[in-house]
DSSP file (Angstrom, degrees, kcal/mol; ACC not computed):
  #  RESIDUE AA STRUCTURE BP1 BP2  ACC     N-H-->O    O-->H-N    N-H-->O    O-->H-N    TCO  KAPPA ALPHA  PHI   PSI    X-CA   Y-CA   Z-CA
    1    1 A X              0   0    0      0, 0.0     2,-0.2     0, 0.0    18,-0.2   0.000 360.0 360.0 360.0 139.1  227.6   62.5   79.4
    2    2 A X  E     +A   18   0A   0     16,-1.6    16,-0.7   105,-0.0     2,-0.3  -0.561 360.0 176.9-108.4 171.4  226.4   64.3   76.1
    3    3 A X  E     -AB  17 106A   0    103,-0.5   103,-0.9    -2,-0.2     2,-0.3  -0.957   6.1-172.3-168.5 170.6  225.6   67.9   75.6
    4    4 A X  E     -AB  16 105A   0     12,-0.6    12,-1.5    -2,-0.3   101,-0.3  -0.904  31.5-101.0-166.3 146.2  224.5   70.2   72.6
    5    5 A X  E     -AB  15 104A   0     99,-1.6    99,-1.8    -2,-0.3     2,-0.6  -0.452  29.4-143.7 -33.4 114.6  223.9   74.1   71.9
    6    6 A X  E     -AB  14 103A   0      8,-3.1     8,-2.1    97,-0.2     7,-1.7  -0.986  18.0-151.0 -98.3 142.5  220.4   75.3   72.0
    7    7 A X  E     -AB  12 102A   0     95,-3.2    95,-2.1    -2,-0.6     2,-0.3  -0.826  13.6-166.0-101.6 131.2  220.0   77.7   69.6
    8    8 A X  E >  S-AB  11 101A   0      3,-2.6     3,-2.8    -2,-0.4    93,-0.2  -0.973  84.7 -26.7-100.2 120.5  217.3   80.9   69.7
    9    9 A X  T 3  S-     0   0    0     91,-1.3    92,-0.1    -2,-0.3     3,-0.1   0.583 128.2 -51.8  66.1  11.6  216.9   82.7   66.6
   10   10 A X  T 3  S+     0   0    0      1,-0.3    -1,-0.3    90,-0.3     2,-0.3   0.649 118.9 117.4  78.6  31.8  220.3   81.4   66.0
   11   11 A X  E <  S-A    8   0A   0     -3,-2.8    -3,-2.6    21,-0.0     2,-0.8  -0.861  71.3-110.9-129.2 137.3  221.6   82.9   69.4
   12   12 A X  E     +A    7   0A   0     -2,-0.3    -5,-0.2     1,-0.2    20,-0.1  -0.721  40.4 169.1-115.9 116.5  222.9   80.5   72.0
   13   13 A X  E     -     0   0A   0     -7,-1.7    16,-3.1    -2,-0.8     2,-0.3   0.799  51.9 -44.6 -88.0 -26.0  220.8   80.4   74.7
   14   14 A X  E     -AC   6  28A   0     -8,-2.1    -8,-3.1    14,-0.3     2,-0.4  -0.984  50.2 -97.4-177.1 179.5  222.0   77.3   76.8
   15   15 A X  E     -AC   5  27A   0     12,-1.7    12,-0.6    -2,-0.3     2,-0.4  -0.974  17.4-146.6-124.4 124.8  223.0   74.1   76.9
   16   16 A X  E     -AC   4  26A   0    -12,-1.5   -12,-0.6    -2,-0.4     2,-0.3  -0.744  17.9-164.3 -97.0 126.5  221.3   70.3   77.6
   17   17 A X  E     -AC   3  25A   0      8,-1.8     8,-0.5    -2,-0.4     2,-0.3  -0.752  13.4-154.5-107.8 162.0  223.2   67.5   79.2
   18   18 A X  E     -AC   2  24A   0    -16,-0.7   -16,-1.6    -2,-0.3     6,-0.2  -0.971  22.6-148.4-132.5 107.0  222.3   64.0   79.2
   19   19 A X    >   -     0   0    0      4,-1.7     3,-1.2    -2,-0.3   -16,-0.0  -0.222  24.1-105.9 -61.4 139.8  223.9   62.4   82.3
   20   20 A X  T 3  S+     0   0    0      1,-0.2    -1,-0.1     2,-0.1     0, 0.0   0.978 123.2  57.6 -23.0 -88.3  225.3   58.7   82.7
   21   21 A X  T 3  S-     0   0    0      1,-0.2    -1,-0.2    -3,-0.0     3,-0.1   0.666 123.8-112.0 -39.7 -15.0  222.4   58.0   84.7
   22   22 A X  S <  S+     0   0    0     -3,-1.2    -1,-0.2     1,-0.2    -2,-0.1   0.509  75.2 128.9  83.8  24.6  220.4   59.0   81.9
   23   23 A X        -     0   0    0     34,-0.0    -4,-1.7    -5,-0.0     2,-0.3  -0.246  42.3-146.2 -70.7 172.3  218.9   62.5   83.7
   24   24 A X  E     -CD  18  54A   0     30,-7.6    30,-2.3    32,-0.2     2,-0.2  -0.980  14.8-165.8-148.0 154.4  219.1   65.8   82.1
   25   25 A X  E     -CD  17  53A   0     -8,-0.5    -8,-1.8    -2,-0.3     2,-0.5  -0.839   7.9-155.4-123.1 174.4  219.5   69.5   82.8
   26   26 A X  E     -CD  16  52A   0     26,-2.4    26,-2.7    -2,-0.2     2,-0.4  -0.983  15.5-178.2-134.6 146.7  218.9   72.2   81.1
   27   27 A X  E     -CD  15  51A   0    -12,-0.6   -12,-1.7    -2,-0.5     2,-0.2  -0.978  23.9-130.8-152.3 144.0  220.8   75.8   81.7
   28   28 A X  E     -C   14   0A   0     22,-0.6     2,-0.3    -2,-0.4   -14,-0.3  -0.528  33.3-118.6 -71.7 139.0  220.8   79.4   80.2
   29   29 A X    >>  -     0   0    0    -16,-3.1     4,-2.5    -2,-0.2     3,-0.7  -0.564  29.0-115.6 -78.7 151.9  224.2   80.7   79.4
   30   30 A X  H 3>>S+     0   0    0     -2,-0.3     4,-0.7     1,-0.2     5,-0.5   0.824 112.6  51.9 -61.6 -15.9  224.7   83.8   81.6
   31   31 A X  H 3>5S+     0   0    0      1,-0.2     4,-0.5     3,-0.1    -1,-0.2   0.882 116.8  43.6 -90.9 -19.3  224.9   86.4   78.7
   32   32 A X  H <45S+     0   0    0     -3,-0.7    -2,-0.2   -19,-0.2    -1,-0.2   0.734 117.5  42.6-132.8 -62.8  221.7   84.9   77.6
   33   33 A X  H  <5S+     0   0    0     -4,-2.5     3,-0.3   -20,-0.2    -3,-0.1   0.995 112.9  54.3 -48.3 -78.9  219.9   84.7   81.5
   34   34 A X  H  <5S+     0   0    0     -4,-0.7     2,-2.4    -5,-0.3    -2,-0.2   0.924  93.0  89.9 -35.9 -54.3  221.3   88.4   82.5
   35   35 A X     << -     0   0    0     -4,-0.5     2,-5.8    -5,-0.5     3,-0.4  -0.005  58.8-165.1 -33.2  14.9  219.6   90.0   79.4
   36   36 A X  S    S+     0   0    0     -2,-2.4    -1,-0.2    -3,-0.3    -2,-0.1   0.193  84.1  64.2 -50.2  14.2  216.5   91.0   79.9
   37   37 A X  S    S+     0   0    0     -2,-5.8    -1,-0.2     2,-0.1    -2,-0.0   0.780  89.4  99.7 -95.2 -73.6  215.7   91.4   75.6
   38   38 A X  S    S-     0   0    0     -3,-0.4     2,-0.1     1,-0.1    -2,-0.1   0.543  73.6-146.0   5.1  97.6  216.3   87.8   75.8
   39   39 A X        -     0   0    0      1,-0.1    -1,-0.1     2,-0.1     2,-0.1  -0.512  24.7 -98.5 -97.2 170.0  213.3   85.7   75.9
   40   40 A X        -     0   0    0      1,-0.2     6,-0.1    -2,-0.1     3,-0.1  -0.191  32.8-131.7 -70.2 152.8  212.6   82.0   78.0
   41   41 A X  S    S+     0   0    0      4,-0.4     2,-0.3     1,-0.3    -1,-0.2   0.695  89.2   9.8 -74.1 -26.4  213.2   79.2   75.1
   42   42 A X  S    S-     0   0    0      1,-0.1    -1,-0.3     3,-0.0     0, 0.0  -0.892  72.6-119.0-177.7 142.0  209.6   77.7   76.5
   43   43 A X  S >  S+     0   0    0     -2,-0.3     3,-1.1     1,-0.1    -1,-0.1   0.730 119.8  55.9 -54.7 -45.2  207.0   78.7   78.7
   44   44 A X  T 3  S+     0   0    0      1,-0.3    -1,-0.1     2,-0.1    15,-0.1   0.459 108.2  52.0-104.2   4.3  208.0   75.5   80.8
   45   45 A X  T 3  S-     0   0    0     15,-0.0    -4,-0.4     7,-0.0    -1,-0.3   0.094  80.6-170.1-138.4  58.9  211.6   76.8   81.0
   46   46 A X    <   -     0   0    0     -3,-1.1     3,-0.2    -6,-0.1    -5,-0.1   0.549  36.6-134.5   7.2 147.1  211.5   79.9   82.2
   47   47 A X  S    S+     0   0    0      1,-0.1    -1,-0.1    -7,-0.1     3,-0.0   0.258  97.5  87.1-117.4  13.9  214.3   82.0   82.3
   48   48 A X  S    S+     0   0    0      1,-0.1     2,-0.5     2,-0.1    -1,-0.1   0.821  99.2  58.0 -61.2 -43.1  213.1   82.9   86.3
   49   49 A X        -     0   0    0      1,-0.2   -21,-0.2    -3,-0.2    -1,-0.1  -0.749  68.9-170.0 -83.9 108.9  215.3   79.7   86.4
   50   50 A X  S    S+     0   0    0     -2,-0.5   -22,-0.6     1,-0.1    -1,-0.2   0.876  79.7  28.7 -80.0 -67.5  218.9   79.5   85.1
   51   51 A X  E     -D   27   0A   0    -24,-0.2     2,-0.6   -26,-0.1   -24,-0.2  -0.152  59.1-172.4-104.0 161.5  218.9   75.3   85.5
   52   52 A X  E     -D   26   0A   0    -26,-2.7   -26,-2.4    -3,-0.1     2,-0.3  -0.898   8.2-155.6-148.6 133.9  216.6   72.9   85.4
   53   53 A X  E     +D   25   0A   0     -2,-0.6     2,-0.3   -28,-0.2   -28,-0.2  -0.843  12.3 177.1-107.0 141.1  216.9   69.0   86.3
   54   54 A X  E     -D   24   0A   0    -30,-2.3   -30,-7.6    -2,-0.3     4,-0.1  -0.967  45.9-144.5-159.4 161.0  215.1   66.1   85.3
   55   55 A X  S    S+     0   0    0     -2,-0.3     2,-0.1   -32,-0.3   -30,-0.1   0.676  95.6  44.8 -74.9 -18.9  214.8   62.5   85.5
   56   56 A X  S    S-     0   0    0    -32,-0.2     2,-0.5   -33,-0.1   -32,-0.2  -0.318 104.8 -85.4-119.2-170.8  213.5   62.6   81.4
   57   57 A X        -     0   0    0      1,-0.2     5,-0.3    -2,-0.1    -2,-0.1  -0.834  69.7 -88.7-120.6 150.7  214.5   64.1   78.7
   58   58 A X     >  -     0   0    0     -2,-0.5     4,-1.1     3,-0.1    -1,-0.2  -0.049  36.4-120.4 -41.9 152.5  212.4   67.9   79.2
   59   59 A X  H >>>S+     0   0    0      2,-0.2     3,-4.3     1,-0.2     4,-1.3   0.937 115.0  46.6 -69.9 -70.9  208.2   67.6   77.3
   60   60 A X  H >>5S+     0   0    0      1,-0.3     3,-0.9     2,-0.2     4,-0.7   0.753 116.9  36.3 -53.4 -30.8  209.5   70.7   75.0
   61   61 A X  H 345S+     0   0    0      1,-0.2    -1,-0.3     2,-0.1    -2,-0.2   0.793 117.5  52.4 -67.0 -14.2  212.6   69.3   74.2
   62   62 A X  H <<5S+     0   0    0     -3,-4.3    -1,-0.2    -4,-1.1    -2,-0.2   0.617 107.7  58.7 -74.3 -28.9  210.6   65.7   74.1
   63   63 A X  H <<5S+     0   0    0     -4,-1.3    -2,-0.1    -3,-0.9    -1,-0.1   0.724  90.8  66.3 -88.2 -28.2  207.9   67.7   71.4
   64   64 A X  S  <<S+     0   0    0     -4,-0.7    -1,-0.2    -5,-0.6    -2,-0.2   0.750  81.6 110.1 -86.9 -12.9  210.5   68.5   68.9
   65   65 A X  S    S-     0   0    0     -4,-0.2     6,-0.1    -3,-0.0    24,-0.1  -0.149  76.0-116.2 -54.2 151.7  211.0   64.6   68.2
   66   66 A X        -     0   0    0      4,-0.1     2,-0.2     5,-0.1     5,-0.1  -0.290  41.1-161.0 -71.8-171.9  209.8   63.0   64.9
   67   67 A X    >   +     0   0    0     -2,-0.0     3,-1.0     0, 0.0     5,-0.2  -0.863  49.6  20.3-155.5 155.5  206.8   60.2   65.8
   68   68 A X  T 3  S-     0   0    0      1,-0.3     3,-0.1    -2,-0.2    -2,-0.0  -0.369 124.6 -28.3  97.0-155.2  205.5   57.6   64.1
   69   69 A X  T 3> S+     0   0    0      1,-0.2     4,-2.5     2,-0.2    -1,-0.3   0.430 129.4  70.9 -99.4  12.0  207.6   55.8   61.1
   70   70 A X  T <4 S+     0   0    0     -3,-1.0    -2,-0.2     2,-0.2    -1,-0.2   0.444  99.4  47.2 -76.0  -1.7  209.4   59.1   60.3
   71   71 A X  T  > S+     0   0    0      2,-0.1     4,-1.0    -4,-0.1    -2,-0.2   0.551 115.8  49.5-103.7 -17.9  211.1   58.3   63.8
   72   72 A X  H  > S+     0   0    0      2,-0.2     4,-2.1    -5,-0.2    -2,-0.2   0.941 113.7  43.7 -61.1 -56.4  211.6   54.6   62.1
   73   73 A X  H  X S+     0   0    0     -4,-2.5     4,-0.8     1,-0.2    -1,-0.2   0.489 113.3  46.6 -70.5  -6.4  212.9   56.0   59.4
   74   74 A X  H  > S+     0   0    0      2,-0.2     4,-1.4    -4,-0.2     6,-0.3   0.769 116.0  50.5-100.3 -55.9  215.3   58.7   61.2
   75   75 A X  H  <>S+     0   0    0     -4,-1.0     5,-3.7     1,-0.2    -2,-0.2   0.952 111.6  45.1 -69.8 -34.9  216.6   55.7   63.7
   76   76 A X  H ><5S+     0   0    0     -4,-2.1     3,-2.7     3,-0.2    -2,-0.2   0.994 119.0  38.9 -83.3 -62.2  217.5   53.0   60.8
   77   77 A X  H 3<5S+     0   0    0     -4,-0.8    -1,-0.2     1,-0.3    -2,-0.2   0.623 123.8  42.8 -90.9   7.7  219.3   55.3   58.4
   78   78 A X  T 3<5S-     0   0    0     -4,-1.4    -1,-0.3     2,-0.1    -2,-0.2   0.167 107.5-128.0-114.0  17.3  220.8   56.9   61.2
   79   79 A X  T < 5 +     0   0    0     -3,-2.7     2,-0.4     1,-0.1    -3,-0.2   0.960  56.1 159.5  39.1  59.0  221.6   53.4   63.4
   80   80 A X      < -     0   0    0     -5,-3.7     2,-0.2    -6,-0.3    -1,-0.1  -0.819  52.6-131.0-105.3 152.5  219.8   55.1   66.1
   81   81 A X        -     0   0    0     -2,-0.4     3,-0.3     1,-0.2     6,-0.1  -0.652  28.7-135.2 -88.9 149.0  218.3   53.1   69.2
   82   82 A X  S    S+     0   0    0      1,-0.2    -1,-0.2    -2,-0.2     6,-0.1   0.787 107.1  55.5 -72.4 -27.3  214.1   54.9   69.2
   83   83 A X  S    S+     0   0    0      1,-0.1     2,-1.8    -3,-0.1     3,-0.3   0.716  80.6  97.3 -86.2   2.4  214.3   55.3   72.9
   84   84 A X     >  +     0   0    0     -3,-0.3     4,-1.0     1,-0.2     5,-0.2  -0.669  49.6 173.0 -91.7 109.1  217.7   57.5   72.6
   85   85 A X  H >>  +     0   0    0     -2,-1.8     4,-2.4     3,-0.2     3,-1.5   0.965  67.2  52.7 -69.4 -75.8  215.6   60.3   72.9
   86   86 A X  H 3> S+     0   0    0     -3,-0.3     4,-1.5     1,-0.3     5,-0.1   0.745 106.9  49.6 -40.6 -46.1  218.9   62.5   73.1
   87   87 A X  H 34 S+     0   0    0      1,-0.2    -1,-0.3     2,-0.2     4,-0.2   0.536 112.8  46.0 -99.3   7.3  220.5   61.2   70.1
   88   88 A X  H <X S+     0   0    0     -3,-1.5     4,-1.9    -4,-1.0     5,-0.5   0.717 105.6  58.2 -82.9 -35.7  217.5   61.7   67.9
   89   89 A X  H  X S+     0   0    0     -4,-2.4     4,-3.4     1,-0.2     5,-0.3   0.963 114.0  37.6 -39.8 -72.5  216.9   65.0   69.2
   90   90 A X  H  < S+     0   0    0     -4,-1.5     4,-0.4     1,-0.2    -1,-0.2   0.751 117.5  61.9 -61.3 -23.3  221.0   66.2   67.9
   91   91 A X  H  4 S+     0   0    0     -3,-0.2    -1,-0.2    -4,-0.2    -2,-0.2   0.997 122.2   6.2 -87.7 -78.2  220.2   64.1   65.0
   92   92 A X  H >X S+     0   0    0     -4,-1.9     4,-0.8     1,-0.2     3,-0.5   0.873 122.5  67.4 -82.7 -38.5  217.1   65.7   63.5
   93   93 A X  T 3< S+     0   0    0     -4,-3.4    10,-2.3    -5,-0.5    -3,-0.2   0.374  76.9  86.8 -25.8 -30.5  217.1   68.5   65.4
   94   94 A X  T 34 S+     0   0    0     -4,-0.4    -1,-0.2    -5,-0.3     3,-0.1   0.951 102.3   6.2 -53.4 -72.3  220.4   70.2   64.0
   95   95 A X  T <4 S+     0   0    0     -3,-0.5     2,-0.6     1,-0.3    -2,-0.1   0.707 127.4  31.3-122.4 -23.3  219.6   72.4   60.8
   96   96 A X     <  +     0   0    0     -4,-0.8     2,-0.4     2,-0.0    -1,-0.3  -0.938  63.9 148.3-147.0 118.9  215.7   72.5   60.2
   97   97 A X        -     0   0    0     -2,-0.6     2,-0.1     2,-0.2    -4,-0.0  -0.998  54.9-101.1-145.3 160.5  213.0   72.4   63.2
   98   98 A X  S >  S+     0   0    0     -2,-0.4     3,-0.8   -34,-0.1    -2,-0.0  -0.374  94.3  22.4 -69.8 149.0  209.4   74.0   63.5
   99   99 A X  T 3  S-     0   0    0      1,-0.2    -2,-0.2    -2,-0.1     0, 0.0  -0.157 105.8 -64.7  79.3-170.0  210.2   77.1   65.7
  100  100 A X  T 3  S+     0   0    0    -59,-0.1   -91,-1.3   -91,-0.0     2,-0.4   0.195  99.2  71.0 -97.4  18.5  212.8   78.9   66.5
  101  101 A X  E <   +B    8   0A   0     -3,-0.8     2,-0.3   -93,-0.2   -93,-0.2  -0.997  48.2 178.5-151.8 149.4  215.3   76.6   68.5
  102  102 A X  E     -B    7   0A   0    -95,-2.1   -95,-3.2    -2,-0.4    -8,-0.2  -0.959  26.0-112.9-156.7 146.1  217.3   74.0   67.1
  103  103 A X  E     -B    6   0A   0    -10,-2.3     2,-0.5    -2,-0.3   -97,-0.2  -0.553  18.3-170.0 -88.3 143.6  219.9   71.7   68.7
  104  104 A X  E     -B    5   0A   0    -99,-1.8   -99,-1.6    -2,-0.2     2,-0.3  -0.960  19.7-141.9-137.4 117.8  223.6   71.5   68.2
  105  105 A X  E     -B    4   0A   0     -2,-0.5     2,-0.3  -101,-0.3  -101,-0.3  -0.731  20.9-132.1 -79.1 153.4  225.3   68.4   69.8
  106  106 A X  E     -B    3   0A   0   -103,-0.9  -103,-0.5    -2,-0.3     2,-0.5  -0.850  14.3-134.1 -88.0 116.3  229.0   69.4   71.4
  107  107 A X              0   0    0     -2,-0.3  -105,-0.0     1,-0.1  -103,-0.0  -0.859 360.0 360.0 -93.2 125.0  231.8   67.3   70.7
  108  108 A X              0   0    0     -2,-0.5    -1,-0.1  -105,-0.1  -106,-0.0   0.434 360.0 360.0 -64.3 360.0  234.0   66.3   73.4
């Protein structure tokens, strides 16, 4: 199992696991859920919803990957497999993304 911070605005809205099985959920922290100045991270994760499951790895979190050979070039200087979707995500994801929410893996 993996996991990482998502960050709002620099605010920690929830967290994304990546199961064994290689499903994922996604969940609102409660201080973050309860709030009502606290907006949904995505239109397609609501905050109507505290968790959300899926067999993939979620489209917006899926969106924020690089493409292309900047995802060659991200997987070789980083030994990264292209289909770990998860560990390119913490990977690029970390300090500079378009938008406002940026990924923090948690070490166990």
């Amino acid at each position: 199992m993996r996991r990482a911070k998502i960050l709002y605005k620099n605010e920690e809205a929830g967290t994304l696991t990546q199961y064994d099985d290689g499903s994922f959920s996604f969940y609102y922290n409660d201080e973050w859920y309860t709030n009502n100045s606290k907006h949904s991270i995505s239109l397609t994760l609501p905050k109507s919803v505290k968790e959300f499951r899926a067999k993939h790895l979620f489209p917006f979190f899926y969106n924020m990957l690089p493409e292309g050979s900047n995802r060659q070039v991200v997987c070789k200087l980083n030994k990264i497999d292209s289909e770990d979707y998860f560990g390119l995500l913490v990977t690029t994801a970390c300090y500079d993304s378009i938008g406002a929410v940026r990924v923090i893996k948690i070490e166990d």
